[in-house]
Biotite code that builds the C-alpha atoms (Angstrom):
import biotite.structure as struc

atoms = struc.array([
    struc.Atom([-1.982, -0.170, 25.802], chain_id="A", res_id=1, res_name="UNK", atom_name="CA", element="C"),
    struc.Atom([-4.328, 2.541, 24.861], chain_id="A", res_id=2, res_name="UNK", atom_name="CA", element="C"),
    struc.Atom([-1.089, 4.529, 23.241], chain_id="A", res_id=3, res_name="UNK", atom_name="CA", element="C"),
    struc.Atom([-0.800, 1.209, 21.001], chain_id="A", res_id=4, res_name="UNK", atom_name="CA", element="C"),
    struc.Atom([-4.337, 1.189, 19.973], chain_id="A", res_id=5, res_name="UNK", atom_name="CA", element="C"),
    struc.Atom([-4.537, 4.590, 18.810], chain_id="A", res_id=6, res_name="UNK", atom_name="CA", element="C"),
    struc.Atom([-1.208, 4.790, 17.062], chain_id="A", res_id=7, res_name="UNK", atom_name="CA", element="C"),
    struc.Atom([-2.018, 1.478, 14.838], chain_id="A", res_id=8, res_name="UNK", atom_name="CA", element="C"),
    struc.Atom([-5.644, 2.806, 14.778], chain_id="A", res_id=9, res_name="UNK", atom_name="CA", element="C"),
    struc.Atom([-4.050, 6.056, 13.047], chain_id="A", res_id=10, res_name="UNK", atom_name="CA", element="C"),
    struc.Atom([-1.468, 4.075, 10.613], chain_id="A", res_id=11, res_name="UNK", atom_name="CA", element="C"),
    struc.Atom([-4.509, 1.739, 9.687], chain_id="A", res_id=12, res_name="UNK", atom_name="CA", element="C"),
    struc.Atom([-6.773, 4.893, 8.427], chain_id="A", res_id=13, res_name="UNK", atom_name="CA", element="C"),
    struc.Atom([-3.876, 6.140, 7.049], chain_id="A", res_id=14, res_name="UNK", atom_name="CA", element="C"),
    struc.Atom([-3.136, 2.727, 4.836], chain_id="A", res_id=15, res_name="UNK", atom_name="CA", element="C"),
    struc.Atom([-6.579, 2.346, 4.054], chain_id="A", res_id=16, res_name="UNK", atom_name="CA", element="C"),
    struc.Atom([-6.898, 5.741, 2.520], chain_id="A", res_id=17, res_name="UNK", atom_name="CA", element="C"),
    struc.Atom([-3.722, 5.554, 0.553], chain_id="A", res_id=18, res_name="UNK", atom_name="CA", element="C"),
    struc.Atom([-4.743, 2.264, -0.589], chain_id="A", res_id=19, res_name="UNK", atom_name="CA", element="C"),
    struc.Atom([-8.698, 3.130, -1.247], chain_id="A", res_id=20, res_name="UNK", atom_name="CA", element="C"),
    struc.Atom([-7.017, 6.551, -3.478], chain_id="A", res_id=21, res_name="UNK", atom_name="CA", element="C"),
    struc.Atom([-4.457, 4.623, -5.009], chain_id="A", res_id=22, res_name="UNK", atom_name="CA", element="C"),
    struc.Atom([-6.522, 1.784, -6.154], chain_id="A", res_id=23, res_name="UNK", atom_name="CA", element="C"),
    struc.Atom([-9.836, 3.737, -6.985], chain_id="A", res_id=24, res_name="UNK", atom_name="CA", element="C"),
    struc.Atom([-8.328, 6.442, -9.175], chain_id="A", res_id=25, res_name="UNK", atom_name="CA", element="C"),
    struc.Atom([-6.610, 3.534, -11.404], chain_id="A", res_id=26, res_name="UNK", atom_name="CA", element="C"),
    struc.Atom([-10.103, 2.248, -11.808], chain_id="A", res_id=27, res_name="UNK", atom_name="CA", element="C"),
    struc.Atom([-11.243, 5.741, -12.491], chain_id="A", res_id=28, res_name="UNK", atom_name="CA", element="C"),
    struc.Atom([-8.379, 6.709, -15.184], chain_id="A", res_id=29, res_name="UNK", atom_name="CA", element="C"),
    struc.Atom([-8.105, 3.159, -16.075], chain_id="A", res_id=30, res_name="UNK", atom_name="CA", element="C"),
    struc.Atom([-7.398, 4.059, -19.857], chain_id="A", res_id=31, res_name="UNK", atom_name="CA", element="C"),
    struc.Atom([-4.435, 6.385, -18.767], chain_id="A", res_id=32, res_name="UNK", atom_name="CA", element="C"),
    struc.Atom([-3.698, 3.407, -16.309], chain_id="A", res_id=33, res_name="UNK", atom_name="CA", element="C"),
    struc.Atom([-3.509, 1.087, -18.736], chain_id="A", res_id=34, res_name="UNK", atom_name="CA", element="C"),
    struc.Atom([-1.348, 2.763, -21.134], chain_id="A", res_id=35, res_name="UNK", atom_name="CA", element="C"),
    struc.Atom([0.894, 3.625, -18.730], chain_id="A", res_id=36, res_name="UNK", atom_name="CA", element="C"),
    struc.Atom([1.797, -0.311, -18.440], chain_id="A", res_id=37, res_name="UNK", atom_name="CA", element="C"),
    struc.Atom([2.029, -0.861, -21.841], chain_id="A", res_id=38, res_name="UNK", atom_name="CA", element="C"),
    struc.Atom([4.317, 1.819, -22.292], chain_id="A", res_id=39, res_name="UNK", atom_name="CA", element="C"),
    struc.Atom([6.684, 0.906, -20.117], chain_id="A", res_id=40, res_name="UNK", atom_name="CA", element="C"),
    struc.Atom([9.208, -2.079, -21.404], chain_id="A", res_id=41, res_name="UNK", atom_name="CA", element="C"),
    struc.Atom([9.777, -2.995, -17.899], chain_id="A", res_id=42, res_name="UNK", atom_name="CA", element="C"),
    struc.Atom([5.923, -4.399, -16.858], chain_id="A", res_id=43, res_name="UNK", atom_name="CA", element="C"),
    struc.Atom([4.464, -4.662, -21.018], chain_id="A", res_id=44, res_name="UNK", atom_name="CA", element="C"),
    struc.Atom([4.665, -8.274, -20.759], chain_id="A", res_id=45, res_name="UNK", atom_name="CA", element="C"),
    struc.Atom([2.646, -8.484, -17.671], chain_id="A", res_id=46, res_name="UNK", atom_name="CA", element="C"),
    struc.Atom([0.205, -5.331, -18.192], chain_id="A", res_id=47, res_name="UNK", atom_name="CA", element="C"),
    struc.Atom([-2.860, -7.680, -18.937], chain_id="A", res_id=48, res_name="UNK", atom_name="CA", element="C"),
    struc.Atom([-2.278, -8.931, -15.496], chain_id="A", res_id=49, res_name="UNK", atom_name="CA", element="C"),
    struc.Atom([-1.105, -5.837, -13.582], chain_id="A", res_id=50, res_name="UNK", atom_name="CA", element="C"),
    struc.Atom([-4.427, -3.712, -15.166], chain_id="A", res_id=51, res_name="UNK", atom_name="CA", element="C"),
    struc.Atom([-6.780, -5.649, -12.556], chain_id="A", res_id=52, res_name="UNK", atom_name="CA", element="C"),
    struc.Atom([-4.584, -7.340, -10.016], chain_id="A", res_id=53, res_name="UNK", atom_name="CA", element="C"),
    struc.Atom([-2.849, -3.770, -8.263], chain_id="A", res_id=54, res_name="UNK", atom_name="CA", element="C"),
    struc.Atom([-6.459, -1.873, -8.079], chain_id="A", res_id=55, res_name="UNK", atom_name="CA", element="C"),
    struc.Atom([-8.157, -5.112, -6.544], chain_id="A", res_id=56, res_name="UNK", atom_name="CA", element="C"),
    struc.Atom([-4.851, -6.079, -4.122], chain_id="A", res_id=57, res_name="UNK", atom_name="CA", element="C"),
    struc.Atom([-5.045, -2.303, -2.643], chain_id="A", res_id=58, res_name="UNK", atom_name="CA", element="C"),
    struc.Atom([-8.668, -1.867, -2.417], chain_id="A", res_id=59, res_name="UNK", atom_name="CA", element="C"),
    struc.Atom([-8.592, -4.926, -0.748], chain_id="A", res_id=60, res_name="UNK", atom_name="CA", element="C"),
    struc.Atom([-5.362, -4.157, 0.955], chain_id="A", res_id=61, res_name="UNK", atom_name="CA", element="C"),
    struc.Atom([-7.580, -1.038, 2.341], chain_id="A", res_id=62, res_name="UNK", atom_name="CA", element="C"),
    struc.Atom([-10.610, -2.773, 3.541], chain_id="A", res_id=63, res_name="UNK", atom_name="CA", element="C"),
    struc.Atom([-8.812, -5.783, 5.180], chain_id="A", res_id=64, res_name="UNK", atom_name="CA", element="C"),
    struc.Atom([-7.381, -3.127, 7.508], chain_id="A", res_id=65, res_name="UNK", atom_name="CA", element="C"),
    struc.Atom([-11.124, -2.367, 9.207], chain_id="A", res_id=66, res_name="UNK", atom_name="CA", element="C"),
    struc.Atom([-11.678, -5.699, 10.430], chain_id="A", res_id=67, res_name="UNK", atom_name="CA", element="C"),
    struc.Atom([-10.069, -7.102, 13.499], chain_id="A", res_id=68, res_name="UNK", atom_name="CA", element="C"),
    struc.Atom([-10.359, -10.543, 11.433], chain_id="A", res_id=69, res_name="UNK", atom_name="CA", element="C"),
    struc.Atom([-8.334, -9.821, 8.456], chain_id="A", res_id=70, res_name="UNK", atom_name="CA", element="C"),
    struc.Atom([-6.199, -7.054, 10.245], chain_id="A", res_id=71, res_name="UNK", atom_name="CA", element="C"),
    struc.Atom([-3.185, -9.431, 10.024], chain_id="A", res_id=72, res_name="UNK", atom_name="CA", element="C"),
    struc.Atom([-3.775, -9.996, 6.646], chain_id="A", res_id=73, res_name="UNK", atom_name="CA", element="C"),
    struc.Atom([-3.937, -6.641, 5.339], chain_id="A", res_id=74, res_name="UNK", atom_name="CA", element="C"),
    struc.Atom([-1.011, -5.354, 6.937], chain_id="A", res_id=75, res_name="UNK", atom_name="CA", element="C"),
    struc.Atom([0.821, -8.361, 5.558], chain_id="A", res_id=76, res_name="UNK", atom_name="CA", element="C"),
    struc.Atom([-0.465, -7.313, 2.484], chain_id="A", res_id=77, res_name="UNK", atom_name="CA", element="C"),
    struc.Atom([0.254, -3.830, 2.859], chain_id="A", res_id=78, res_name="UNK", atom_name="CA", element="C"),
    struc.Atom([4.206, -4.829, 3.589], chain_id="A", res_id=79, res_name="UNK", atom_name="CA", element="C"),
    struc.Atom([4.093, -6.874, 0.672], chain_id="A", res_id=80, res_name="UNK", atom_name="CA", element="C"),
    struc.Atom([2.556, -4.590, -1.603], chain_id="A", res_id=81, res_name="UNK", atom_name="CA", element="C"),
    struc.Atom([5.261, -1.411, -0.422], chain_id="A", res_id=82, res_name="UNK", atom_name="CA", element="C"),
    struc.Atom([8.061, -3.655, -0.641], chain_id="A", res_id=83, res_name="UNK", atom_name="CA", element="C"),
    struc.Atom([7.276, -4.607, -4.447], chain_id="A", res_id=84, res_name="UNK", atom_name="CA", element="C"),
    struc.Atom([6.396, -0.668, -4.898], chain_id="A", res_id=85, res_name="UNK", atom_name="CA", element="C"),
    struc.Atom([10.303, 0.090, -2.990], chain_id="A", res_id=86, res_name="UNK", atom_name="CA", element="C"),
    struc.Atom([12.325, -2.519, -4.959], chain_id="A", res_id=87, res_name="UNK", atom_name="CA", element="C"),
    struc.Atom([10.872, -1.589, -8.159], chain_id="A", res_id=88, res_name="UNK", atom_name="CA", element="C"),
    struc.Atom([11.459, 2.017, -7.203], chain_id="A", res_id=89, res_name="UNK", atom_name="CA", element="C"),
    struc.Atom([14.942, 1.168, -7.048], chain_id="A", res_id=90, res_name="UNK", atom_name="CA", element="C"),
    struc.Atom([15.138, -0.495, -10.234], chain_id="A", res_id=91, res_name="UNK", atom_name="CA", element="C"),
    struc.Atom([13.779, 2.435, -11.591], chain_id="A", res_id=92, res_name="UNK", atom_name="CA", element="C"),
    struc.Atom([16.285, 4.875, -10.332], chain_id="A", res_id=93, res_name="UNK", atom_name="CA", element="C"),
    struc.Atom([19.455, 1.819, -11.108], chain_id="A", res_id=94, res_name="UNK", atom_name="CA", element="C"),
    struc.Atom([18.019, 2.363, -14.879], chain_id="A", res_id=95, res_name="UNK", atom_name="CA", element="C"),
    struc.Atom([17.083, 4.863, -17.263], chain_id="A", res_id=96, res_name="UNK", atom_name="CA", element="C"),
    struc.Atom([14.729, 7.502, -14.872], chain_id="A", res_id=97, res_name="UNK", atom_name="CA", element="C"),
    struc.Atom([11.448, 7.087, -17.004], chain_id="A", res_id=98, res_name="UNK", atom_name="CA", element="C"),
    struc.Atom([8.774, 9.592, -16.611], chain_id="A", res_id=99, res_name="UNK", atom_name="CA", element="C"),
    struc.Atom([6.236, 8.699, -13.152], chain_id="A", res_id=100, res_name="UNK", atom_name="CA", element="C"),
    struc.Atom([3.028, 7.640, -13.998], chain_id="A", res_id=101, res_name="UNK", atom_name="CA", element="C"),
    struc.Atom([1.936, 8.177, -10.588], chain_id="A", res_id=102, res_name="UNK", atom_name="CA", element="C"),
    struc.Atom([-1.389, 10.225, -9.639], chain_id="A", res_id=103, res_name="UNK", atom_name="CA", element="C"),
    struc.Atom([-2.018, 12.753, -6.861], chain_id="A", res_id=104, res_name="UNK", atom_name="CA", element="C"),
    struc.Atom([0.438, 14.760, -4.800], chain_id="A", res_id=105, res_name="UNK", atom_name="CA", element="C"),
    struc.Atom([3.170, 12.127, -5.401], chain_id="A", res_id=106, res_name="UNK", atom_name="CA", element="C"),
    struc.Atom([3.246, 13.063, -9.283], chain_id="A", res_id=107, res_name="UNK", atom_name="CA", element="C"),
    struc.Atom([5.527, 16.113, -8.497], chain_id="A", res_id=108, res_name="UNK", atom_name="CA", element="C"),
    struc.Atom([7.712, 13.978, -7.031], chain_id="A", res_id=109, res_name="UNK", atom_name="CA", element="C"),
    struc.Atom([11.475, 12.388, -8.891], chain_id="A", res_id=110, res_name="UNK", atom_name="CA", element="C"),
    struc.Atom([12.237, 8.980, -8.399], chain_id="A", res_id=111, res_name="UNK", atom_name="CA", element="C"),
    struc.Atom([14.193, 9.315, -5.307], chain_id="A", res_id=112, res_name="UNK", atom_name="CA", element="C"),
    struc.Atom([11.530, 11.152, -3.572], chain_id="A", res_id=113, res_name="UNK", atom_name="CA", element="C"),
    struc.Atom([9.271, 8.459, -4.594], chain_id="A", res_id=114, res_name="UNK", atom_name="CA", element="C"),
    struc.Atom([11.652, 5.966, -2.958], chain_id="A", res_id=115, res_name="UNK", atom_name="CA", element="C"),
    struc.Atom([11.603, 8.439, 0.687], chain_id="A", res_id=116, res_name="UNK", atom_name="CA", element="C"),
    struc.Atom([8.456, 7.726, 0.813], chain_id="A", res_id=117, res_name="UNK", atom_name="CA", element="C"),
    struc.Atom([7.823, 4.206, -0.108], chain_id="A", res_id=118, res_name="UNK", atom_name="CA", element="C"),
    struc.Atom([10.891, 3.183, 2.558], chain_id="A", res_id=119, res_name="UNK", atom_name="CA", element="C"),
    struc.Atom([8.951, 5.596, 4.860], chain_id="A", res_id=120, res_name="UNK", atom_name="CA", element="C"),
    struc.Atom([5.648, 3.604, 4.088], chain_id="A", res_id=121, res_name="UNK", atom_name="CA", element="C"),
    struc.Atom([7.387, 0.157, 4.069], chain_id="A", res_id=122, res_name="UNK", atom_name="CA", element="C"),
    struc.Atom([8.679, 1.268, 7.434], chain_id="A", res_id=123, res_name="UNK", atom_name="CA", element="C"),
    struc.Atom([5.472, 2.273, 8.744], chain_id="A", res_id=124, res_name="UNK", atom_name="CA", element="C"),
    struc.Atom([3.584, -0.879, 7.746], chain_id="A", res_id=125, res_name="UNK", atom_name="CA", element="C"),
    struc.Atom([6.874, -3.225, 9.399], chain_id="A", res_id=126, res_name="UNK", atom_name="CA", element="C"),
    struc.Atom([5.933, -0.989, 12.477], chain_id="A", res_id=127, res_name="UNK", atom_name="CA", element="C"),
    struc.Atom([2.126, -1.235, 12.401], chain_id="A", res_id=128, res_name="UNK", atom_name="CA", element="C"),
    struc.Atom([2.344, -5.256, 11.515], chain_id="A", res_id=129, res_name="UNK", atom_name="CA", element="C"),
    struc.Atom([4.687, -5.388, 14.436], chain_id="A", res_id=130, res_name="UNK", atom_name="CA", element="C"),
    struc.Atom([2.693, -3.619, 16.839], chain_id="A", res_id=131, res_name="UNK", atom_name="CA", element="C"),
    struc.Atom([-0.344, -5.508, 15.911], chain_id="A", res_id=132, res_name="UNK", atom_name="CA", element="C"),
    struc.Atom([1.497, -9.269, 16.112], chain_id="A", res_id=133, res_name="UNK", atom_name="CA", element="C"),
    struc.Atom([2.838, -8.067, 19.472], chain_id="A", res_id=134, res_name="UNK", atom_name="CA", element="C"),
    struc.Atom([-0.048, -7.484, 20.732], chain_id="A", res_id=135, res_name="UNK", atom_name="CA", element="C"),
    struc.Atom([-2.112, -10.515, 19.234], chain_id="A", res_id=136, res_name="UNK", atom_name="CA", element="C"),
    struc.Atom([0.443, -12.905, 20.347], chain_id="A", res_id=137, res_name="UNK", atom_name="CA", element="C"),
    struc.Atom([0.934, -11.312, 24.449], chain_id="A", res_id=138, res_name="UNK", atom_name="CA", element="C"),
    struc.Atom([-2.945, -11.311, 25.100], chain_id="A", res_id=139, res_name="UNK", atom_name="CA", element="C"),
    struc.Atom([-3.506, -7.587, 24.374], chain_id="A", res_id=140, res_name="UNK", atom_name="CA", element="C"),
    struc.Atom([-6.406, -6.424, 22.840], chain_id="A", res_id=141, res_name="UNK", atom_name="CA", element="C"),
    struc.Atom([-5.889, -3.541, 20.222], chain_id="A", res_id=142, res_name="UNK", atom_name="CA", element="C"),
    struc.Atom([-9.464, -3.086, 19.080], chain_id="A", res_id=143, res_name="UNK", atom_name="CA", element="C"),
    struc.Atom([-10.084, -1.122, 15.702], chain_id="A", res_id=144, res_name="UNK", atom_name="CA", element="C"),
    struc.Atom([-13.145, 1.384, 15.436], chain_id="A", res_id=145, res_name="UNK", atom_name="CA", element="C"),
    struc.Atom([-16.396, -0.259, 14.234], chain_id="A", res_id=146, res_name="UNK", atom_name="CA", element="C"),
    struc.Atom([-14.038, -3.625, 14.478], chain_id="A", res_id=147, res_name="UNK", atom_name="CA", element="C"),
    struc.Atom([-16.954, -5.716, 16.442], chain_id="A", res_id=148, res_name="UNK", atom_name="CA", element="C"),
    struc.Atom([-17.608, -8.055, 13.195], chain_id="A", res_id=149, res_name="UNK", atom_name="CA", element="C"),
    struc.Atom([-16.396, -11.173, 14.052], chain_id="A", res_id=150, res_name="UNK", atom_name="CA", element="C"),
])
């Protein structure tokens, strides 16, 4: 049981540190952030929307995963979130290959690296939200660092 706790543990800092990045640094660039969706014909339409609701879902996403209460939640959310991030990602690379506006070390990255590692993340959030619901649901305890806030 311990092995369980520190391997979701490990994928929860993880999440919450790609989501805490990902979310803060659109905030910070939010005028290269915000071009970025209206330049691109495929989200335009919806950039109005897009401009405050990904930032707030992954900071959120992120913080959800420190509490024992919304655990479930943010790993839901987390699955959600990777599996919009993977199906667009193959949109992307079914269509004309336009330039990432991605920040960080997955910049460098084409479009089908991009898609490596969103499967890999999807993957490792299906695992994590697994592990968790198995756990909640047969009695064991996996118990979070600094978790006690009920």
């Amino acid at each position: 049981m311990k092995t369980k706790n520190n391997i979701l543990t490990v994928i929860c800092i993880l999440f919450a540190l790609i989501w805490g990045f990902a979310g803060l640094l659109k905030i910070i660039a939010h005028e290269a952030y915000y071009d970025n969706l209206i330049g691109s014909a495929i989200y335009r339409d919806y950039a109005d929307i897009l401009f405050y609701l990904l930032p707030t879902l992954e900071i959120l996403a992120g913080m959800m995963l420190f509490w024992k209460r919304t655990l479930t939640i943010g790993l839901s959310l987390t699955v959600v979130l990777f599996g919009v991030y993977t199906a667009f990602n193959v949109y992307i690379l079914l269509m004309d290959n336009p330039p990432c506006s991605c920040h960080g070390f997955i910049k460098r990255l084409d479009w089908k690296q991009h898609l490596i590692v969103h499967v890999s993340l999807l993957v490792l959030a299906l695992l994590a939200l697994g592990l968790h619901l198995q756990t909640k649901f047969t009695g064991h305890k996996i118990i979070l660092p600094n978790t006690n806030i009920h």
